[in-house]
LUMDREN-18765 format. One line per 3 residues: number of its first residue (from 1); for each residue x, y, z of C-alpha. Coordinates in nm, 4 decimals. Layout:
N
NUM = X/Y/Z | ... $
END
This chain:
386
1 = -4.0442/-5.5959/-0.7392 | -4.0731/-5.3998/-0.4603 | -3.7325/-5.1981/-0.3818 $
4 = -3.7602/-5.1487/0.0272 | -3.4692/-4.9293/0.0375 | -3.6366/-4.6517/-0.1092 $
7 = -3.9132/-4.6418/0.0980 | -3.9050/-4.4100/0.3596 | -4.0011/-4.5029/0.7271 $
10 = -3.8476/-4.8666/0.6494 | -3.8373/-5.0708/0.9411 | -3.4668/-5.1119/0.8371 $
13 = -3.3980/-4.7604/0.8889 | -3.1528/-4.6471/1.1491 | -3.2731/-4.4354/1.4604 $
16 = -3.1226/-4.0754/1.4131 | -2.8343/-4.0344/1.6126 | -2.5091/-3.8856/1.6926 $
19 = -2.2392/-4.2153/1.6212 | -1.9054/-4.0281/1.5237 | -1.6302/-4.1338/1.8050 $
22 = -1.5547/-3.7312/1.8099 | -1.9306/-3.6716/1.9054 | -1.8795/-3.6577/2.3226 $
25 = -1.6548/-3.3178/2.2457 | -1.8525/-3.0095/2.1803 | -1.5943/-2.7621/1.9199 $
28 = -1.6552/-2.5707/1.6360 | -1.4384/-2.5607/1.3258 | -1.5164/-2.3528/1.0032 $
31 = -1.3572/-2.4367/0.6470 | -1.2836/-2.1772/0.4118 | -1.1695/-2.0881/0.0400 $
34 = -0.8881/-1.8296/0.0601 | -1.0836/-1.4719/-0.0683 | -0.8903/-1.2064/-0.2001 $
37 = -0.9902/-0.8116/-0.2109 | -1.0828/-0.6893/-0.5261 | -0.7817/-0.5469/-0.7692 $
40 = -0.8729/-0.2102/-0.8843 | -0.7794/0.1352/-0.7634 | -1.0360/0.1854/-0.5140 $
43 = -1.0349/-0.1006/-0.3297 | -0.6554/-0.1053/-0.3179 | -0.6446/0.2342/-0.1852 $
46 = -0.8977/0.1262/0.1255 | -0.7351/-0.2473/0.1558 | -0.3350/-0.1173/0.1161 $
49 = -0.3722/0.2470/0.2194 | -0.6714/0.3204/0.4405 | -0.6318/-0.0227/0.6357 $
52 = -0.3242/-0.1214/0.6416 | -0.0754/0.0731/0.8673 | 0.2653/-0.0738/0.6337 $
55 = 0.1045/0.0350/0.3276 | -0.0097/0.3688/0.4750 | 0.3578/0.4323/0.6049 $
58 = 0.5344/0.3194/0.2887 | 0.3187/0.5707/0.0931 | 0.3631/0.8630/0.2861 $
61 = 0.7124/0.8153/0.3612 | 0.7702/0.7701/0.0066 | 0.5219/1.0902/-0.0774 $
64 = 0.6748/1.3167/0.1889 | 1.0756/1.2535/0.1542 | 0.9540/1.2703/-0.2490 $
67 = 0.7563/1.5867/-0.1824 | 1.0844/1.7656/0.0111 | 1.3418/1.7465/-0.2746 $
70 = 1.4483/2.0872/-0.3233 | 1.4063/2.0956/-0.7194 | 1.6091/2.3377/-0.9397 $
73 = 1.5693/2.4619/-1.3132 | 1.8060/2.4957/-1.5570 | 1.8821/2.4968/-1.9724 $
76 = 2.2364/2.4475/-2.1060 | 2.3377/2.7981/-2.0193 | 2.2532/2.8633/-1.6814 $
79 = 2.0529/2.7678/-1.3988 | 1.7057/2.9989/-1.3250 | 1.6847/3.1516/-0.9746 $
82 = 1.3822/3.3421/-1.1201 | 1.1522/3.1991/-1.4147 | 0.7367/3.1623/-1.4618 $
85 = 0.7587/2.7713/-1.4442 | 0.9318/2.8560/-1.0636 | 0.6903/3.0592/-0.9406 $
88 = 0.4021/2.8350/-1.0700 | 0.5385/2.4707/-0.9129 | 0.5997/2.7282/-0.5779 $
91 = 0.2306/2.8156/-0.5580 | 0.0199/2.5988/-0.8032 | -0.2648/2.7013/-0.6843 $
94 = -0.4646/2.8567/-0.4226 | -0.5262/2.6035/-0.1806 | -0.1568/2.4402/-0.2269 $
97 = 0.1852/2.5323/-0.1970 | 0.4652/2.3251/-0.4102 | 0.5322/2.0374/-0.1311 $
100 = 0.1474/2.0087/-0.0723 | 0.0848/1.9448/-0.4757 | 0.3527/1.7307/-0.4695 $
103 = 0.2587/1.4658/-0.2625 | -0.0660/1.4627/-0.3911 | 0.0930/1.3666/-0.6962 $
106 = 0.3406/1.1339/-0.5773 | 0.0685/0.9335/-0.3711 | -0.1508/0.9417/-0.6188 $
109 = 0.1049/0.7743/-0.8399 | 0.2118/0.5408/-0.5628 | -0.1328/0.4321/-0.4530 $
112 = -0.2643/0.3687/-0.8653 | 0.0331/0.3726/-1.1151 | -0.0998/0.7487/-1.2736 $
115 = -0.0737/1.0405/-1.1773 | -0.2679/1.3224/-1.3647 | -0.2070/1.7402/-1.3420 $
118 = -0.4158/2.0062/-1.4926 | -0.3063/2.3224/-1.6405 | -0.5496/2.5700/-1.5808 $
121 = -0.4141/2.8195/-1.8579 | -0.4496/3.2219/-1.9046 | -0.4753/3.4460/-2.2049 $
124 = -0.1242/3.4308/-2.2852 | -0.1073/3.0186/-2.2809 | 0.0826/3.0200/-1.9686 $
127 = -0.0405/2.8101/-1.7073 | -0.1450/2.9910/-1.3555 | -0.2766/2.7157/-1.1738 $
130 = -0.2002/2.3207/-1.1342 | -0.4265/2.0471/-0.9972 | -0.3842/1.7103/-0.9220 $
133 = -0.6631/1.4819/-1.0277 | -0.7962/1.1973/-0.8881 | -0.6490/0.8801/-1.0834 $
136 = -0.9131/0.7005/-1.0126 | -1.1968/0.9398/-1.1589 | -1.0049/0.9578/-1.5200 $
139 = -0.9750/0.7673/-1.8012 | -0.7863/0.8067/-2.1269 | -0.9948/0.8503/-2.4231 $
142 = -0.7638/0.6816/-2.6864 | -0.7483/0.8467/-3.0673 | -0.7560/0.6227/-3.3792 $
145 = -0.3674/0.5987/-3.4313 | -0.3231/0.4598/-3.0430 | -0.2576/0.7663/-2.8615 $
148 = -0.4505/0.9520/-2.6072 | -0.6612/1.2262/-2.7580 | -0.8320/1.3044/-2.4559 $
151 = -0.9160/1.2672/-2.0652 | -1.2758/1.2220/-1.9300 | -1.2520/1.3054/-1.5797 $
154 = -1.6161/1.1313/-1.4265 | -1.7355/1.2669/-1.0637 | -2.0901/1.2067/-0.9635 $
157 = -2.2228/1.0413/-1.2810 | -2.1309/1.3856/-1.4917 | -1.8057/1.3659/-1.7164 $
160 = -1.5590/1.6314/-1.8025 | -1.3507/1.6275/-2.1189 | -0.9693/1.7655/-2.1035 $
163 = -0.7983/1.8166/-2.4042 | -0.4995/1.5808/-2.3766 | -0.2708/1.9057/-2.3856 $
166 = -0.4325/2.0357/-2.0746 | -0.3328/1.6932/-1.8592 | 0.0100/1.5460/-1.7719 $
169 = -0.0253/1.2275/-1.7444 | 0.2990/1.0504/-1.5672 | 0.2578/0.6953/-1.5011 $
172 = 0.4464/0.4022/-1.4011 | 0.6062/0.1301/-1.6019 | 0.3178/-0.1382/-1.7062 $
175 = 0.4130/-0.4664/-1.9240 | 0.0809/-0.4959/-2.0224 | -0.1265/-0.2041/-2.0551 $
178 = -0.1144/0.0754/-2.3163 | -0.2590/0.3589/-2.1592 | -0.2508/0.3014/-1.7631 $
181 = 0.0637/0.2561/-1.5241 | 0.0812/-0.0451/-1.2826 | 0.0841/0.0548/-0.9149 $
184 = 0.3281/-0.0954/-0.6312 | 0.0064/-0.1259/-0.4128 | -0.0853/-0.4138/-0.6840 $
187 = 0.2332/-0.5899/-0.6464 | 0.1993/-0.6100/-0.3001 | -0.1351/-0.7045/-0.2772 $
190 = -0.1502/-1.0421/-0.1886 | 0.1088/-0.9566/0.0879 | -0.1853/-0.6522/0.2390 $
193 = -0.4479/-0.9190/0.2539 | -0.2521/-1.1973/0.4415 | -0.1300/-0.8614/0.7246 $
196 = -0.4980/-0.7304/0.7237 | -0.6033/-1.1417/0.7644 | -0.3546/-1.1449/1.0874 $
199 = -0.4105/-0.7937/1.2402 | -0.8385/-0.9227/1.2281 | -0.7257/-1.2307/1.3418 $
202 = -0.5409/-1.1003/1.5886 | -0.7965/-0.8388/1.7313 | -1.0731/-1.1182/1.7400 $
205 = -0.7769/-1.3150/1.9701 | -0.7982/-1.0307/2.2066 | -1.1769/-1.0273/2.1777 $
208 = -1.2351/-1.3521/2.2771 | -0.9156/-1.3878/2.5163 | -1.1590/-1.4579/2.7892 $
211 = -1.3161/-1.7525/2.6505 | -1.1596/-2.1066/2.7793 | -0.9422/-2.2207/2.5361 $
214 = -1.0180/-2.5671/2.5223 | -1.3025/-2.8566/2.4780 | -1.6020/-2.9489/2.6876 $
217 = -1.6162/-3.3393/2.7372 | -1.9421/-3.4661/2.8382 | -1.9484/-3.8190/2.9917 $
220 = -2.2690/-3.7922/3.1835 | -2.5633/-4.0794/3.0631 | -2.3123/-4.3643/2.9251 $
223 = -2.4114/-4.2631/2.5532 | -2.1665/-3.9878/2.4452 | -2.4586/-3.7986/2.3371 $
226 = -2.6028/-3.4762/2.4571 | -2.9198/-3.3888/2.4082 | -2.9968/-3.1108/2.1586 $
229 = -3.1948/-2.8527/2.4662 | -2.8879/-2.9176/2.6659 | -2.6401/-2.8363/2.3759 $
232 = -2.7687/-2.5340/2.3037 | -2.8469/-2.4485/2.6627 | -2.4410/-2.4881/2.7045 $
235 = -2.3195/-2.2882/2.4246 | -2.5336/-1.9949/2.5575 | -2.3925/-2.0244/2.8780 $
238 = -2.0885/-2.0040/2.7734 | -2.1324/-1.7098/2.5035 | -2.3189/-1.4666/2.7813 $
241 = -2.0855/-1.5283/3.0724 | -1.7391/-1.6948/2.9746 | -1.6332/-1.4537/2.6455 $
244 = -1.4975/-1.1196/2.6587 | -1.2970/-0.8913/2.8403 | -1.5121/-0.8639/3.0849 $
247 = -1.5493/-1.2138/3.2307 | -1.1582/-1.2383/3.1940 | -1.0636/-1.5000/3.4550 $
250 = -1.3950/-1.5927/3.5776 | -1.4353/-1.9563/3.6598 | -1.6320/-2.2009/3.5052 $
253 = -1.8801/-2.4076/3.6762 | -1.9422/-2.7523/3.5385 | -2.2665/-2.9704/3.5981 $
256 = -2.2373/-3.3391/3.6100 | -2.0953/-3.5594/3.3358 | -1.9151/-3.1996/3.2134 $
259 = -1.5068/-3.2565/3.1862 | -1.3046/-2.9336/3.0803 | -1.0181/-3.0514/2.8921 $
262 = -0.8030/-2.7297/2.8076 | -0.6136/-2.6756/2.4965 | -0.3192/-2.4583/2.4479 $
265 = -0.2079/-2.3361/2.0878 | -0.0855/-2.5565/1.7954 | 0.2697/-2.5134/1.6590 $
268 = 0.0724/-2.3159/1.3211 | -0.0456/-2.0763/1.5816 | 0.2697/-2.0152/1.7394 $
271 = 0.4200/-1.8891/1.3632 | 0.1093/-1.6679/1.3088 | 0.2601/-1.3666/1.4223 $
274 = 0.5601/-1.4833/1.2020 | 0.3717/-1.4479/0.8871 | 0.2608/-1.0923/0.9405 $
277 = 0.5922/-1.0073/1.0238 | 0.6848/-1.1359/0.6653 | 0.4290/-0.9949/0.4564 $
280 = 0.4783/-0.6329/0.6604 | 0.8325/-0.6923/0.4838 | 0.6819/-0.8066/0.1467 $
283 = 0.4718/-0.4901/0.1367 | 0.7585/-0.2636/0.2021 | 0.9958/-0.4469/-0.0504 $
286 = 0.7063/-0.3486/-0.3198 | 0.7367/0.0219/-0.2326 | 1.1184/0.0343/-0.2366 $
289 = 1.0877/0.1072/0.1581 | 1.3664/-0.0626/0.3676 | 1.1759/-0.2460/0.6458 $
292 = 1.3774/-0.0919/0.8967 | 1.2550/0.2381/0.8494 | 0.9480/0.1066/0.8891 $
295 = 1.0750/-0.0321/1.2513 | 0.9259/-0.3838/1.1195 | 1.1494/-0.6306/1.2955 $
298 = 1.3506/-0.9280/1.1948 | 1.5678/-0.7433/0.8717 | 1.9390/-0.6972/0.9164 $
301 = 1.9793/-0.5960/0.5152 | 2.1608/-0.3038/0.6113 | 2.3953/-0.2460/0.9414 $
304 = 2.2509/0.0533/1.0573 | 1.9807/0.3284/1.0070 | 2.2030/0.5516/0.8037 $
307 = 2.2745/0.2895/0.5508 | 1.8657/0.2141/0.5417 | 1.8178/0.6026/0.4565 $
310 = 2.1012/0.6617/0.2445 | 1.9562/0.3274/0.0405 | 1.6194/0.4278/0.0147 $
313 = 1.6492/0.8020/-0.1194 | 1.8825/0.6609/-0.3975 | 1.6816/0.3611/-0.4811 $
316 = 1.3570/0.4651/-0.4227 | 1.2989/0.8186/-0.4030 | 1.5606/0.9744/-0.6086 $
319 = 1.4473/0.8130/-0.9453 | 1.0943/0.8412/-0.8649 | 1.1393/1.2467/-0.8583 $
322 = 1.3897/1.2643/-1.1283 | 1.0950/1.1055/-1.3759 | 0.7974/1.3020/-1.2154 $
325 = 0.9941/1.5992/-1.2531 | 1.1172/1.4964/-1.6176 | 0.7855/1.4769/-1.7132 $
328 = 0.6560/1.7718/-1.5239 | 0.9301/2.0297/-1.7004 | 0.8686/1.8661/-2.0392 $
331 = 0.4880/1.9741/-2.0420 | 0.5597/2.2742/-1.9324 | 0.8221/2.3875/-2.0968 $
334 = 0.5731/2.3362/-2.4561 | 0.3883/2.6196/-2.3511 | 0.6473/2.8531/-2.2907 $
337 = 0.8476/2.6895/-2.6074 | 1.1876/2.7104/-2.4537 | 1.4277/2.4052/-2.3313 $
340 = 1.4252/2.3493/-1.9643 | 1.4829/2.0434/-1.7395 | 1.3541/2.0453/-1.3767 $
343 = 1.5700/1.7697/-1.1723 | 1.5997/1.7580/-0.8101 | 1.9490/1.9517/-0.6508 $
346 = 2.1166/1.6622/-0.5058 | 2.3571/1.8761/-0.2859 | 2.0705/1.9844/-0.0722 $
349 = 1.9429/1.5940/0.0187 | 2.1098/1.5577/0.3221 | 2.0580/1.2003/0.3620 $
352 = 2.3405/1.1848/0.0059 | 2.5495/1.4775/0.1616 | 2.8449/1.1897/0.2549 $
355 = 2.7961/1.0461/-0.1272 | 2.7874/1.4295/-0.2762 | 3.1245/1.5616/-0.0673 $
358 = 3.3395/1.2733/-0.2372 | 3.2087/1.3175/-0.5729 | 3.2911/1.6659/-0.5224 $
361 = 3.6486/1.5760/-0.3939 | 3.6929/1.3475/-0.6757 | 3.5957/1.6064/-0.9685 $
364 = 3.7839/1.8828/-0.7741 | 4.1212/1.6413/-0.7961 | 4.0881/1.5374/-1.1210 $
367 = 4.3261/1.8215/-1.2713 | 4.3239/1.6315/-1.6537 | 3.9409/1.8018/-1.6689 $
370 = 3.8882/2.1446/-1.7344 | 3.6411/2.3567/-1.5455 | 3.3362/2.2680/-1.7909 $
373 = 3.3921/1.9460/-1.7515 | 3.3624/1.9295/-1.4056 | 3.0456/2.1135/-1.4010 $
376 = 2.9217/1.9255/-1.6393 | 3.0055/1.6327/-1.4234 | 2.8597/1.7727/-1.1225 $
379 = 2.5250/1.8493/-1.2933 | 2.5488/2.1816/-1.3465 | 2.5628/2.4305/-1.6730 $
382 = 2.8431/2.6379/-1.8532 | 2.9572/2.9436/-1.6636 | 2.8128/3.2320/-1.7855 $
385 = 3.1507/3.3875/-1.8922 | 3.1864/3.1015/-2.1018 $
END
């Protein structure tokens, strides 16, 4: 038996040509899988931080108002105006003052869910320097009941090993990891590659602004079909001397059979900008950042700026120092063995001064509390005269 159909050259077999009804319109159209950016550190700090002007904002507002707290020290006694663990958070080290070591901790916190300082200790035990470490360059060397032992700090292919005494590690709350903190800038990570995805989109918009938006129609032999020299003769054309800024507005010149049939944008177009406008909002809902800070339009949450700011230091910033610097007075308070807390002095925030003068009022006019009551109300510890 001799099977025709699978030899090749048949006399059956069709002449190669264009038949689809949509062949007489010359357009392009590209299909896709959705790609995400990678999850780790690194490539969240270039994706959410280095590219993407919401995430860089949230982060250094956060950092910065963070970074300004005016922090005091204080044991159940009295509160320090002069103490070693002052003068070391007011100049850490040589190259930073307290605000600049701050937000270096605080971003790098923000930007990777840890947050790592080194003690660089003297003779006595004491600290005299603090550095903040790169989160992304150390990695917790666990011990055989669990807990960390040690840091490897890796830079360059060479490792350094802190003793786990030497580092304060503060990190965020993670459901499920051990040993590393989970980072806003993950959260909000789907929301910084659908606003990177627009602002690209948008910038290639601009780029090819010039270009007729529309499809070329050609009608010109009675067969719908263009011939593959003069196909690629066309798109040529048309890339050289119809796309760019600087053919803006030229006109096109058509040869025969040529119909320009001009195309304006679809309704899923029109809501582009729409959907970077939301996910500029879902980036700043990750950080705690009220989008109108942000001047991101479209949220009426609160009535007016005040409200925004007065929200955001006690939502976002207020418990974000009150656990750095928890953590911070803690560590160092075991080398000088005494029992301190480092908190932030709320009656110097002005953005709480309204909240502050009626909790004030209110303690003041509570006459059934004594004295020590009311400071310990307001935060602060026994009078010295007892």
């Amino acid at each position: 038996m001799v099977f025709d159909f699978l030899r090749r050259g048949s006399a059956e077999t069709a002449p190669e040509a264009k038949a689809s009804a949509a062949g007489p319109v010359v357009a392009w159209q590209t299909g896709e899988r959705v790609a995400w950016s990678p999850r780790d550190a690194v490539s969240l700090t270039r994706t959410g931080f280095s590219g993407n002007p919401v995430g860089f904002r949230s982060v250094k507002l956060i950092a910065e108002a963070a970074a300004a707290l005016p922090l005091v020290l204080q044991d159940q006694a009295q509160r320090f105006d002069a103490h070693p663990i002052l003068s070391l958070m007011r100049r850490p080290n040589a190259a930073q003052g307290q605000a600049e070591l701050m937000e270096a901790l605080f971003g790098q916190l923000l930007l990777s869910g840890n947050a790592y300082v080194e003690a660089v200790q003297a003779e006595d035990d004491f600290p005299v320097e603090l550095h903040v470490l790169r989160s992304d360059r150390m990695s917790v060397v666990p011990g055989a009941d669990g807990w960390p032992k040690a840091y490897d700090y890796a830079v360059g292919g060479k490792k350094h090993r802190f003793a786990a005494e030497n580092i304060c590690h503060i990190k965020s709350f993670h459901p499920q990891d051990d040993h590393y903190g989970f980072s806003p800038m993950q959260a909000a990570a789907m929301a910084i590659d659908v606003h990177n995805s627009a602002s690209r989109w948008s910038k290639s918009l601009l780029d090819n602004a010039a270009r007729p938006s529309g499809a070329l129609v050609w009608k010109g032999d009675g067969h719908g079909v263009m011939a593959e020299d003069q196909f690629r003769r066309l798109s040529d054309e048309i890339e050289q001397n119809y796309r760019g800024a600087r053919n803006a507005g030229r006109p096109m010149v058509l040869e025969g059979g040529l119909d320009w049939k001009p195309m304006g944008f679809s309704p899923s177009d029109m809501e582009f900008q729409k959907t970077k406008e939301a996910a500029a909002r879902e980036i700043a809902l990750a950080f705690g950042v009220p989008p109108m800070l942000l001047g991101i339009q479209g949220d009426a949450t609160y009535s007016n700026y005040q409200e925004a700011n007065r929200a955001f230091y006690r939502l976002t910033v207020l418990p974000l120092v009150t656990r750095v610097a928890a953590a911070l007075s803690e560590w160092l308070a075991g080398f000088s063995g005494e029992d301190l807390v480092l908190k932030p002095d709320l009656d110097q925030v002005p953005a709480l001064s309204a909240e502050r003068d009626a909790q004030w009022a209110r303690v003041n006019g509570a006459e059934f509390l004594t004295d020590a009551e009311k400071r310990a109300l307001l935060g602060l510890p026994e009078r010295a005269d007892g």
